[in-house]
N, CA, C and O atoms as a Maestro MAE file, in Angstrom:
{
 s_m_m2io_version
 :::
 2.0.0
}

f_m_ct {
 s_m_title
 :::
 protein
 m_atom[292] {
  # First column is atom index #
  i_m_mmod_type
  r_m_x_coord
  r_m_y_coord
  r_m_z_coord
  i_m_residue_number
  s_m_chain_name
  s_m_pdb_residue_name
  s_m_pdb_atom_name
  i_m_atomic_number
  :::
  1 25 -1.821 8.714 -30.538 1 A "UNK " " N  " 7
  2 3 -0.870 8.696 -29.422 1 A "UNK " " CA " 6
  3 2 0.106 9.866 -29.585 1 A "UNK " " C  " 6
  4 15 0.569 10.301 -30.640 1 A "UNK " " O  " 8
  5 25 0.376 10.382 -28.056 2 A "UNK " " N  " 7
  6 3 1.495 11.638 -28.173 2 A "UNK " " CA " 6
  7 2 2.969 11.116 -28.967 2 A "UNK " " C  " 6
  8 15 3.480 10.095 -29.425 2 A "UNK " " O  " 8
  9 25 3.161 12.123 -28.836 3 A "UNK " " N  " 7
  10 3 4.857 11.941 -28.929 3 A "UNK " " CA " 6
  11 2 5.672 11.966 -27.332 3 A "UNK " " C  " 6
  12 15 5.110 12.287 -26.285 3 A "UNK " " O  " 8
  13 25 6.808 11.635 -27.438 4 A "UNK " " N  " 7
  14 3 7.766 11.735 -26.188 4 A "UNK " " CA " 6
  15 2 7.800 13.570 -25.889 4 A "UNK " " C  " 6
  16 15 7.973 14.253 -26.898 4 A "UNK " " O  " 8
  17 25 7.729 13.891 -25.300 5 A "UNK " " N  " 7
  18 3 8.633 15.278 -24.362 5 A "UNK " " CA " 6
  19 2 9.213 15.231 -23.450 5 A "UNK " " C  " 6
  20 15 9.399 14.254 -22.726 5 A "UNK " " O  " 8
  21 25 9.751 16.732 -23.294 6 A "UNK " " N  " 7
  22 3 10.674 17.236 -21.970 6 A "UNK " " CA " 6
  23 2 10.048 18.368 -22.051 6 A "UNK " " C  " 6
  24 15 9.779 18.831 -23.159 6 A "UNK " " O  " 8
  25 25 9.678 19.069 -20.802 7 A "UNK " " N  " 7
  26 3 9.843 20.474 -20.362 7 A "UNK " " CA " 6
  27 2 10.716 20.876 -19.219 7 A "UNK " " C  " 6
  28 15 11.179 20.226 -18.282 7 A "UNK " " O  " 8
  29 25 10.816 22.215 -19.585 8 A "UNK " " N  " 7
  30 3 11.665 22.765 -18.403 8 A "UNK " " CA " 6
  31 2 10.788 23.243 -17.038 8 A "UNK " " C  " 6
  32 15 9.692 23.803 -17.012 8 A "UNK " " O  " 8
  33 25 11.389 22.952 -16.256 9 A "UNK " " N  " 7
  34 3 10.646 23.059 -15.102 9 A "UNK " " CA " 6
  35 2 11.395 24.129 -13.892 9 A "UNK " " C  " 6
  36 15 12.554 23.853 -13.583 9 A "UNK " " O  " 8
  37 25 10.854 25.110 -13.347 10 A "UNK " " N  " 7
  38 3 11.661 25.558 -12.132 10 A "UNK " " CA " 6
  39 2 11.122 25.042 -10.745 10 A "UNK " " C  " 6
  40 15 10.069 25.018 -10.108 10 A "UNK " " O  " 8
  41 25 12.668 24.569 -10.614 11 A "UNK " " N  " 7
  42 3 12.803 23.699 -9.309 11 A "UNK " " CA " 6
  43 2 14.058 23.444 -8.715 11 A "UNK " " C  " 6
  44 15 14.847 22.705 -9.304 11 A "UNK " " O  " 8
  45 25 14.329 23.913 -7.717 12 A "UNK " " N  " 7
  46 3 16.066 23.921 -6.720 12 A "UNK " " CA " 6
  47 2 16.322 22.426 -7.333 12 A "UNK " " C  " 6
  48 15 17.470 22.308 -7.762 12 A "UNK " " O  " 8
  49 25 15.452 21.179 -7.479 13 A "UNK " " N  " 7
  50 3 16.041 20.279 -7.169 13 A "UNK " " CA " 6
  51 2 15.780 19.133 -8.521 13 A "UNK " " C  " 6
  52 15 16.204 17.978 -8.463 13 A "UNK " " O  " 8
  53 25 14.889 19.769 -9.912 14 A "UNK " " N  " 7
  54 3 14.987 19.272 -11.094 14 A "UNK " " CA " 6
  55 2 14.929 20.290 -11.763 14 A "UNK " " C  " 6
  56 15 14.334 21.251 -11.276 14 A "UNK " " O  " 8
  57 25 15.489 20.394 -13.003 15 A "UNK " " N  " 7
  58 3 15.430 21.062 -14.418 15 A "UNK " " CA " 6
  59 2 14.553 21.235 -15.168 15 A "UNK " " C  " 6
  60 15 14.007 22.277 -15.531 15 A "UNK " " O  " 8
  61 25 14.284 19.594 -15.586 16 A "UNK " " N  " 7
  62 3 13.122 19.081 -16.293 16 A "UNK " " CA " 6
  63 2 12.893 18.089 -16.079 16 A "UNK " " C  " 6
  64 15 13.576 17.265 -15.471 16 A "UNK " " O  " 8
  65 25 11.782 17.969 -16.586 17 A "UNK " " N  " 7
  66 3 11.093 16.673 -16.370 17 A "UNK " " CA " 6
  67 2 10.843 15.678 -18.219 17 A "UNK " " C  " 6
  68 15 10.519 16.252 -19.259 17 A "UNK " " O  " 8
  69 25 11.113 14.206 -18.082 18 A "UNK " " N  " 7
  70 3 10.223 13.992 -19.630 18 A "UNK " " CA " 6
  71 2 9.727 13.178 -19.383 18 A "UNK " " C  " 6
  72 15 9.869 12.553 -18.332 18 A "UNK " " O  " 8
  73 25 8.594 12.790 -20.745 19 A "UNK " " N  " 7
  74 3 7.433 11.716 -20.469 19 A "UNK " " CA " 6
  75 2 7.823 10.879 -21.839 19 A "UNK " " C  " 6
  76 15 8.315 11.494 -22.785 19 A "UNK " " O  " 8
  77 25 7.579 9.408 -21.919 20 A "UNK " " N  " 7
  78 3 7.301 8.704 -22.891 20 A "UNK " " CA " 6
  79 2 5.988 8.276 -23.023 20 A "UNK " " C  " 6
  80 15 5.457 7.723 -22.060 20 A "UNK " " O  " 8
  81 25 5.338 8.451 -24.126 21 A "UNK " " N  " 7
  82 3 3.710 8.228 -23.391 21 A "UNK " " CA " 6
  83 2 3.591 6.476 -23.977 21 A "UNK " " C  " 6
  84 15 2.576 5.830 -23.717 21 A "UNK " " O  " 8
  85 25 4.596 5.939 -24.666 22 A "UNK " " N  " 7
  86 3 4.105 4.850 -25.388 22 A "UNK " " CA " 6
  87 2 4.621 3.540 -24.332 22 A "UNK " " C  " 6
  88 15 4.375 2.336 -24.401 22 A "UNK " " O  " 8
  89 25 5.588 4.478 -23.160 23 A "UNK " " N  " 7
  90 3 5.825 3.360 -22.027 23 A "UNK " " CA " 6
  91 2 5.321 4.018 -21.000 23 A "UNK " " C  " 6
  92 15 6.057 3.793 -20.039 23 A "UNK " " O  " 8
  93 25 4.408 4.747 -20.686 24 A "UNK " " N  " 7
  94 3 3.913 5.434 -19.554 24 A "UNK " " CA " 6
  95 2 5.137 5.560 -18.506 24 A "UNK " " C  " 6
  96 15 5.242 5.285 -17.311 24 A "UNK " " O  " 8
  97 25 6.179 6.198 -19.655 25 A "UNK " " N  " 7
  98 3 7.351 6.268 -18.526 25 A "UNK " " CA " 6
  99 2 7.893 7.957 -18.278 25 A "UNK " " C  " 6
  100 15 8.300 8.668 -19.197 25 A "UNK " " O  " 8
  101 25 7.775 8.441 -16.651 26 A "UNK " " N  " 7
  102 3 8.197 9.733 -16.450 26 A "UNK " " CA " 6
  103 2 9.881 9.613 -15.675 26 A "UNK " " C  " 6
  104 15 10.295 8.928 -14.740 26 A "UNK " " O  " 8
  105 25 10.441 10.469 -16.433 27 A "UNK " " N  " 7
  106 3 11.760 10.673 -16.093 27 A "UNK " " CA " 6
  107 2 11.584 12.010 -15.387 27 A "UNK " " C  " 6
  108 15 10.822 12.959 -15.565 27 A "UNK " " O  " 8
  109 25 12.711 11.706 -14.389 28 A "UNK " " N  " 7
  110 3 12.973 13.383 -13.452 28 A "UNK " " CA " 6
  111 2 14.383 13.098 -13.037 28 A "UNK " " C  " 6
  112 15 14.608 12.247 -12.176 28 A "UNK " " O  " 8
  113 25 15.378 13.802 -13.637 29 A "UNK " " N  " 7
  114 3 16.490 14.234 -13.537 29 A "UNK " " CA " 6
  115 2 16.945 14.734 -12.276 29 A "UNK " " C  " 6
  116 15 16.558 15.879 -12.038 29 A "UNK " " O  " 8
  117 25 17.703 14.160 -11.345 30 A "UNK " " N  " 7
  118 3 17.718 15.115 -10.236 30 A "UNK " " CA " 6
  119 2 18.966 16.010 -9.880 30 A "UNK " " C  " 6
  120 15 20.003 15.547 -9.405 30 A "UNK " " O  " 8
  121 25 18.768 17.257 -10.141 31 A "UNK " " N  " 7
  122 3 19.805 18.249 -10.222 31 A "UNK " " CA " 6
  123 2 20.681 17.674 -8.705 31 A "UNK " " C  " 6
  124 15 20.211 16.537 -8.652 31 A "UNK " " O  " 8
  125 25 21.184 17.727 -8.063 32 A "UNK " " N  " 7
  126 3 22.112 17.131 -7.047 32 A "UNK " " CA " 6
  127 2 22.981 15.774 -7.089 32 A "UNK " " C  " 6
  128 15 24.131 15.592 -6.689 32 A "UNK " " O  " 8
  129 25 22.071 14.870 -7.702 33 A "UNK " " N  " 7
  130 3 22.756 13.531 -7.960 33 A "UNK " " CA " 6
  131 2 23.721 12.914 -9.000 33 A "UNK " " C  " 6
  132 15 24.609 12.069 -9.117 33 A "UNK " " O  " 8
  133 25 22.839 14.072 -9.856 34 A "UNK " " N  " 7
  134 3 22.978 13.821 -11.268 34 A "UNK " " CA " 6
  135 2 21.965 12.266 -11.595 34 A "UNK " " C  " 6
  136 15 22.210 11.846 -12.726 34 A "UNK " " O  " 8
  137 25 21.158 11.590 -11.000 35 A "UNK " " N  " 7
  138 3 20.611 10.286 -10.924 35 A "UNK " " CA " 6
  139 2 19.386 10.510 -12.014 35 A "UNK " " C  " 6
  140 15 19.116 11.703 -12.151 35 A "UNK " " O  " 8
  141 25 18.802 9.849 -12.605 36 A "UNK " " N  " 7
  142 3 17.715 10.073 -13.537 36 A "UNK " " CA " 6
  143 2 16.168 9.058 -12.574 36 A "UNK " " C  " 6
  144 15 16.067 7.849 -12.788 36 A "UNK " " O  " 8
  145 25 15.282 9.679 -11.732 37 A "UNK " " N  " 7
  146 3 14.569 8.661 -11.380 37 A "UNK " " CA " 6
  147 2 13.449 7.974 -13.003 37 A "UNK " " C  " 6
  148 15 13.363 8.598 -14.060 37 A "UNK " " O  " 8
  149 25 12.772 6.644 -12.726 38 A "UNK " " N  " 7
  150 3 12.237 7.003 -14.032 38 A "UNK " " CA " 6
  151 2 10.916 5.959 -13.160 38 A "UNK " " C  " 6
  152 15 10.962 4.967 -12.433 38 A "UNK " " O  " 8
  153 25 9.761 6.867 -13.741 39 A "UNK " " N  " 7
  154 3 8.374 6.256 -12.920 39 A "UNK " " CA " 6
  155 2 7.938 5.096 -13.072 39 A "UNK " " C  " 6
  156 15 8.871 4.399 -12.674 39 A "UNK " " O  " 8
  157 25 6.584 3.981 -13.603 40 A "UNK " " N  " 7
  158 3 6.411 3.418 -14.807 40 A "UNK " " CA " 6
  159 2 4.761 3.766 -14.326 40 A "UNK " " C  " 6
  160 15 4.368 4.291 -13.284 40 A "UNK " " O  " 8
  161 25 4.202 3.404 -15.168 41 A "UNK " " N  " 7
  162 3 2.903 3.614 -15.396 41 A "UNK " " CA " 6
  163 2 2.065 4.349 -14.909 41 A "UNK " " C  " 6
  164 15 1.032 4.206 -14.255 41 A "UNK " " O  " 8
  165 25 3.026 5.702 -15.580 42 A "UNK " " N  " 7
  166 3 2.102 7.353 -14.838 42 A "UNK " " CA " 6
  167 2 1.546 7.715 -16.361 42 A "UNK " " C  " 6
  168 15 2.162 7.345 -17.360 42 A "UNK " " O  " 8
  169 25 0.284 8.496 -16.428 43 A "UNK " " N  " 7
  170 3 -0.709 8.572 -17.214 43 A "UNK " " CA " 6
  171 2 0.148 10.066 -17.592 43 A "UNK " " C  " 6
  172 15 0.883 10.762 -16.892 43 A "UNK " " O  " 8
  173 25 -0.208 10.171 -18.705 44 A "UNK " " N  " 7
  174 3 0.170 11.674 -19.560 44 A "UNK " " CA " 6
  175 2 -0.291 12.359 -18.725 44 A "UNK " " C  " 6
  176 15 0.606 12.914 -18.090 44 A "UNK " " O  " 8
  177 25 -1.694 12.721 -18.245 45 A "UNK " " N  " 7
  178 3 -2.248 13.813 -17.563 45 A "UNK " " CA " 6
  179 2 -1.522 13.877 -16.075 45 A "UNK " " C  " 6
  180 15 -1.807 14.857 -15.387 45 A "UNK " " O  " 8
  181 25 -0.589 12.885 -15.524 46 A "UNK " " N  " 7
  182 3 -0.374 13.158 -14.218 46 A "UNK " " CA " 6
  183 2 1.118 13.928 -14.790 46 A "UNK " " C  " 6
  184 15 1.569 14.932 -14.239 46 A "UNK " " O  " 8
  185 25 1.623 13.419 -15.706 47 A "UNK " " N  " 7
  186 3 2.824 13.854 -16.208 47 A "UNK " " CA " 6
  187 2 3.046 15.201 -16.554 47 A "UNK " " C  " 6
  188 15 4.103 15.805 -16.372 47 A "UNK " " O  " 8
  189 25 1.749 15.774 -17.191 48 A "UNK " " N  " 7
  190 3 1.959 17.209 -17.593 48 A "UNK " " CA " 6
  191 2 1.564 18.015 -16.279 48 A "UNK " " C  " 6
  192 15 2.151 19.063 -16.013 48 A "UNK " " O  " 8
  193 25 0.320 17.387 -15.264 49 A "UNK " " N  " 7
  194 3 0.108 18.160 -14.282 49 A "UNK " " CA " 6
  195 2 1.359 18.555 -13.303 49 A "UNK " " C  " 6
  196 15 1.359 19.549 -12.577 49 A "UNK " " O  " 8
  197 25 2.351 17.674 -13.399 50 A "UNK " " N  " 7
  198 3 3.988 17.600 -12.680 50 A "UNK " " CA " 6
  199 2 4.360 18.760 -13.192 50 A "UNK " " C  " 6
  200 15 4.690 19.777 -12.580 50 A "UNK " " O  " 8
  201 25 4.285 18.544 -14.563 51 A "UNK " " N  " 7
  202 3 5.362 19.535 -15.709 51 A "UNK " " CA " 6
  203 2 4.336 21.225 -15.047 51 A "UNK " " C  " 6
  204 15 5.053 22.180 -14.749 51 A "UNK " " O  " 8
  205 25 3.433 21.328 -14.958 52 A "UNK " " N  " 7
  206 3 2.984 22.554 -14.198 52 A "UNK " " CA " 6
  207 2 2.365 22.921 -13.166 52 A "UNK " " C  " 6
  208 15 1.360 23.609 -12.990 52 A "UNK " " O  " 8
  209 25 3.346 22.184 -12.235 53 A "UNK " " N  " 7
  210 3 3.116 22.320 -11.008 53 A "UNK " " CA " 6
  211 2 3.593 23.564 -9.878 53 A "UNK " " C  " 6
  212 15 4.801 23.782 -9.779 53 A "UNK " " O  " 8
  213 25 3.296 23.811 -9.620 54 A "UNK " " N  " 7
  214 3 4.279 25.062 -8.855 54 A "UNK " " CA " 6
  215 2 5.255 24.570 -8.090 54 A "UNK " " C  " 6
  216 15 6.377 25.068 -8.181 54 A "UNK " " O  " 8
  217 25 5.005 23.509 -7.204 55 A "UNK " " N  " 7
  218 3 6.033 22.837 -6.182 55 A "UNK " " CA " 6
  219 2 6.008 21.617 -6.802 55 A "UNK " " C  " 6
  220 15 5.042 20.897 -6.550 55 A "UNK " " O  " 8
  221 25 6.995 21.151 -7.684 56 A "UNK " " N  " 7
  222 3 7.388 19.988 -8.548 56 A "UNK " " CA " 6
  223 2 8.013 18.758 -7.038 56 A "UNK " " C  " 6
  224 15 7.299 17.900 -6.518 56 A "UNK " " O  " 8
  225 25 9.153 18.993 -6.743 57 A "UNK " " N  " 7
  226 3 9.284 18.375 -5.679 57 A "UNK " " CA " 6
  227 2 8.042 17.816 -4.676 57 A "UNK " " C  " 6
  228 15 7.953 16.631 -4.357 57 A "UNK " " O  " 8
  229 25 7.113 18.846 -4.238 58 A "UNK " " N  " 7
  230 3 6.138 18.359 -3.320 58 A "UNK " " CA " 6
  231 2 5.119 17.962 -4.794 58 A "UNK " " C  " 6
  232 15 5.520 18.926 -5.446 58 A "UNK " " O  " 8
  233 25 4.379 17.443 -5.509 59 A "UNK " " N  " 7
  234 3 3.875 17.178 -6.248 59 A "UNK " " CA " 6
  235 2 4.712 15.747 -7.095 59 A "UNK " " C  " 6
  236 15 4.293 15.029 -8.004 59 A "UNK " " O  " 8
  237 25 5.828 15.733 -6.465 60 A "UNK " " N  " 7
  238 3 6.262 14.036 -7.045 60 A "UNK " " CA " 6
  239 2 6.343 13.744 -5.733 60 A "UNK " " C  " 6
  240 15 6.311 12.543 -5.464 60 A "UNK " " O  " 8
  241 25 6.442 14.536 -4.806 61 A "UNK " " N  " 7
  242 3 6.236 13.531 -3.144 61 A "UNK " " CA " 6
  243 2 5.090 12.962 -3.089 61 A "UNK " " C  " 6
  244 15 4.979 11.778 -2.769 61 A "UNK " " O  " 8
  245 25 3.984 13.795 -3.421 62 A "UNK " " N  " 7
  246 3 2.493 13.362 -2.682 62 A "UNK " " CA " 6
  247 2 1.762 12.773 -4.046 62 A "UNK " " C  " 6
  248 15 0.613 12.381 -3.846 62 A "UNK " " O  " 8
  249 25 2.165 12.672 -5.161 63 A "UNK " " N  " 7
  250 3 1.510 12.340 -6.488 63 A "UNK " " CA " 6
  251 2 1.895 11.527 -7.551 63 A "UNK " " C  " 6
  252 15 1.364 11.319 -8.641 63 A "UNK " " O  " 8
  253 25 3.339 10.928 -6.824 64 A "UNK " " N  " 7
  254 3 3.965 10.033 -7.907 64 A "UNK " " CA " 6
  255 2 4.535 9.085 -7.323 64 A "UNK " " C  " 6
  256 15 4.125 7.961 -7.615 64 A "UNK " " O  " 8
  257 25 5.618 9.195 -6.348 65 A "UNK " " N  " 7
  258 3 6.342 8.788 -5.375 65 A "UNK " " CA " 6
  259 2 5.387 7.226 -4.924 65 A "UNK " " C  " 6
  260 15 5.612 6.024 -5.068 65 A "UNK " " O  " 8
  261 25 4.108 8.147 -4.247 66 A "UNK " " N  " 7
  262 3 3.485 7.176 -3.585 66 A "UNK " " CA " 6
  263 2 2.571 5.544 -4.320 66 A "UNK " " C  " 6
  264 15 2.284 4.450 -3.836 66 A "UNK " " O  " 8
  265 25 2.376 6.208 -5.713 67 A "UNK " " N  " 7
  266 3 1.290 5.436 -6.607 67 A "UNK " " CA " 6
  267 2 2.209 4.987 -7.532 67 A "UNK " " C  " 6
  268 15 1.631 4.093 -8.150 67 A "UNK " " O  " 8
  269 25 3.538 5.147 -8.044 68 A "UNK " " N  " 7
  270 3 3.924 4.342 -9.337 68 A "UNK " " CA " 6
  271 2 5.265 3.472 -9.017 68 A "UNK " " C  " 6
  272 15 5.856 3.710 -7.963 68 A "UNK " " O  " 8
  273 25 5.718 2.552 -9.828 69 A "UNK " " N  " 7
  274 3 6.799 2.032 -9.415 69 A "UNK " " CA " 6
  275 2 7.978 3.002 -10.172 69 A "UNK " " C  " 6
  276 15 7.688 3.808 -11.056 69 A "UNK " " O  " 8
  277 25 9.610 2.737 -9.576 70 A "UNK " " N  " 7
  278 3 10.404 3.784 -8.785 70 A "UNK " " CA " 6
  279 2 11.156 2.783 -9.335 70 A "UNK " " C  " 6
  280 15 11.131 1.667 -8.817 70 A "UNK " " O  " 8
  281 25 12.251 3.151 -10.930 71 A "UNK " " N  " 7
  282 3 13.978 2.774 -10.516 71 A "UNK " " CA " 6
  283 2 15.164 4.222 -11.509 71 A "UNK " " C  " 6
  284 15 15.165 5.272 -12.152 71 A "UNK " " O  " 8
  285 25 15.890 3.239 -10.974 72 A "UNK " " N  " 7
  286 3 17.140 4.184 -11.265 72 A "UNK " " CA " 6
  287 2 18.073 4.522 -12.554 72 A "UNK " " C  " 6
  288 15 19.241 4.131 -12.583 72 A "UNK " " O  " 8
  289 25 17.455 5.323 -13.698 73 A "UNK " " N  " 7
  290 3 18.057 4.986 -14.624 73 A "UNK " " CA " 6
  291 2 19.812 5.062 -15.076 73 A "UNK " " C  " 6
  292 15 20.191 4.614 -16.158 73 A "UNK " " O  " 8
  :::
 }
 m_bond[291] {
  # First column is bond index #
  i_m_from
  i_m_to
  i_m_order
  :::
  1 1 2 1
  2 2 3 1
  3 3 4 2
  4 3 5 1
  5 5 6 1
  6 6 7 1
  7 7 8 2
  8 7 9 1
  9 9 10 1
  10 10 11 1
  11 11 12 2
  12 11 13 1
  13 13 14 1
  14 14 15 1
  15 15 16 2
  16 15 17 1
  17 17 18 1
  18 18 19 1
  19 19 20 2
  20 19 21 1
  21 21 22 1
  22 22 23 1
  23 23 24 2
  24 23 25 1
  25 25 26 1
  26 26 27 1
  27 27 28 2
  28 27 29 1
  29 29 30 1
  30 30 31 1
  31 31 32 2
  32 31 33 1
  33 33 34 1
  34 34 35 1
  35 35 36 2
  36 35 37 1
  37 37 38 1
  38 38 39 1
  39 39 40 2
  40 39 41 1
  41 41 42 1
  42 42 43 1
  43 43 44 2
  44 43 45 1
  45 45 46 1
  46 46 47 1
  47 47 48 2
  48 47 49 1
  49 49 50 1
  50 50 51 1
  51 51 52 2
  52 51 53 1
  53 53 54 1
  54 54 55 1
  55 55 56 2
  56 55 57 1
  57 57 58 1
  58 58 59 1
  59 59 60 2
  60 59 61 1
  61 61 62 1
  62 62 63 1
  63 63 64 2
  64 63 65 1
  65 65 66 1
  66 66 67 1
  67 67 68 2
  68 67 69 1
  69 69 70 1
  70 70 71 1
  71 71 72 2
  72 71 73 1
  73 73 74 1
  74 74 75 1
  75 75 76 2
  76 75 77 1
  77 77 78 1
  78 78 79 1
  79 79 80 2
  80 79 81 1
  81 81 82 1
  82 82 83 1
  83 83 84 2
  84 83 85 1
  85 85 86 1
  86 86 87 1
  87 87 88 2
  88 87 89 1
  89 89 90 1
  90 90 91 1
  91 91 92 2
  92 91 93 1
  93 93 94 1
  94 94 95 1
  95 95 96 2
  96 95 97 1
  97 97 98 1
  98 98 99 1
  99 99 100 2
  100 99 101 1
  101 101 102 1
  102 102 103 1
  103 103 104 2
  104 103 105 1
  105 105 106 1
  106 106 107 1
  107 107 108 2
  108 107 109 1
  109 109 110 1
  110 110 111 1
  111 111 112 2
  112 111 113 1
  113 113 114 1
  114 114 115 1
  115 115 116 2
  116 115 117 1
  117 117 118 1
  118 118 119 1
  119 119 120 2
  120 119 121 1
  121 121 122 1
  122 122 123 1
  123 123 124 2
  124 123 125 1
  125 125 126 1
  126 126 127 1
  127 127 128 2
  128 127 129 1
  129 129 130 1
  130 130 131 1
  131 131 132 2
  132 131 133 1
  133 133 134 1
  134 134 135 1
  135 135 136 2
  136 135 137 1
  137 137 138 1
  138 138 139 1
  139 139 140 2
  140 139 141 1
  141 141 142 1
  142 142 143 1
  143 143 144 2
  144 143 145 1
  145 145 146 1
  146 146 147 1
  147 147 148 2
  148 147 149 1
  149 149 150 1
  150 150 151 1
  151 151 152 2
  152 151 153 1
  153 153 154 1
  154 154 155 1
  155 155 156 2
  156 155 157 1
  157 157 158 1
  158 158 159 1
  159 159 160 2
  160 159 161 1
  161 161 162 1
  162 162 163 1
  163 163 164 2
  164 163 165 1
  165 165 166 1
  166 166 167 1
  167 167 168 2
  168 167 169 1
  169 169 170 1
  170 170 171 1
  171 171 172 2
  172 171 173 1
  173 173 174 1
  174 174 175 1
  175 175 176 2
  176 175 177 1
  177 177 178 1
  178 178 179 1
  179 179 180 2
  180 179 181 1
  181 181 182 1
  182 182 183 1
  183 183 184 2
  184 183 185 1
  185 185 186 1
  186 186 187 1
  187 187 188 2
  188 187 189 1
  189 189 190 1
  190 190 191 1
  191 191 192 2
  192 191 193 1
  193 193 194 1
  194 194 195 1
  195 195 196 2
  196 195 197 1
  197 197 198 1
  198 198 199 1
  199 199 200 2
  200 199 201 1
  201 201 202 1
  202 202 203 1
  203 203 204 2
  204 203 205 1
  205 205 206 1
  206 206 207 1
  207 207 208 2
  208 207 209 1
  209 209 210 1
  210 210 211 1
  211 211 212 2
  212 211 213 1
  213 213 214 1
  214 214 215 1
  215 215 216 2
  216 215 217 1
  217 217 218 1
  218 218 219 1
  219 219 220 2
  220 219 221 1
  221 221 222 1
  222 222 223 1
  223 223 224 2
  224 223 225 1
  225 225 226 1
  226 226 227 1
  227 227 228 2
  228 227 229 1
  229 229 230 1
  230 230 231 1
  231 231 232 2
  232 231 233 1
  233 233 234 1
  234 234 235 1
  235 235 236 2
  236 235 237 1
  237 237 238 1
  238 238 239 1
  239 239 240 2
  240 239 241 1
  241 241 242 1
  242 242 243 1
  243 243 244 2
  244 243 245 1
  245 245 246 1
  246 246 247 1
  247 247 248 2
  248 247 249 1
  249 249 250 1
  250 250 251 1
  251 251 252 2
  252 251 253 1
  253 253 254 1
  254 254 255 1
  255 255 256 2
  256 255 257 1
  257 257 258 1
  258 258 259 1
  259 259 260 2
  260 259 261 1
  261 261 262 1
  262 262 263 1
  263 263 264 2
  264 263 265 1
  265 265 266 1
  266 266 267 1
  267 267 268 2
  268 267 269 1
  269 269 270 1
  270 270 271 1
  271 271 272 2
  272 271 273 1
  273 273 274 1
  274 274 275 1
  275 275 276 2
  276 275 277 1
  277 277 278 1
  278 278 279 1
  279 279 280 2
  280 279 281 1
  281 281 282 1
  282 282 283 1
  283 283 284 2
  284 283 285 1
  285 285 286 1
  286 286 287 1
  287 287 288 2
  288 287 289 1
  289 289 290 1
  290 290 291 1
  291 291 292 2
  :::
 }
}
């Protein structure tokens, strides 16, 4: 099993992104709110595909948003 990360990400509207892989939990920080969203049961591979995504924002709209559950840390 991985370890936890963060990468930095460029994006108007997150920094970075991190993953826990031992709670299939993705955090995304949202530069405006200051709010931390946090996913639950997103797979490492959807997590890193986020982490290099070109359009991070549209890639947690159409790829995370819709398929995982959503609270507020």
């Amino acid at each position: 099993m991985s370890e936890p990360w963060r990468k930095n990400v460029f994006s108007s509207m997150v920094s970075e992104v991190a993953y826990d892989p031992a709670k299939q939990e993705l955090m995304v920080p949202w530069a405006k709110s200051g709010k931390v969203s946090v996913y639950s049961g997103v797979p490492e591979g959807t997590a890193l595909d986020l982490s290099n995504a070109p359009s991070v924002g549209f890639f947690i709209n159409s790829e995370i948003k819709p398929y995982f559950g959503h609270r507020y840390q």
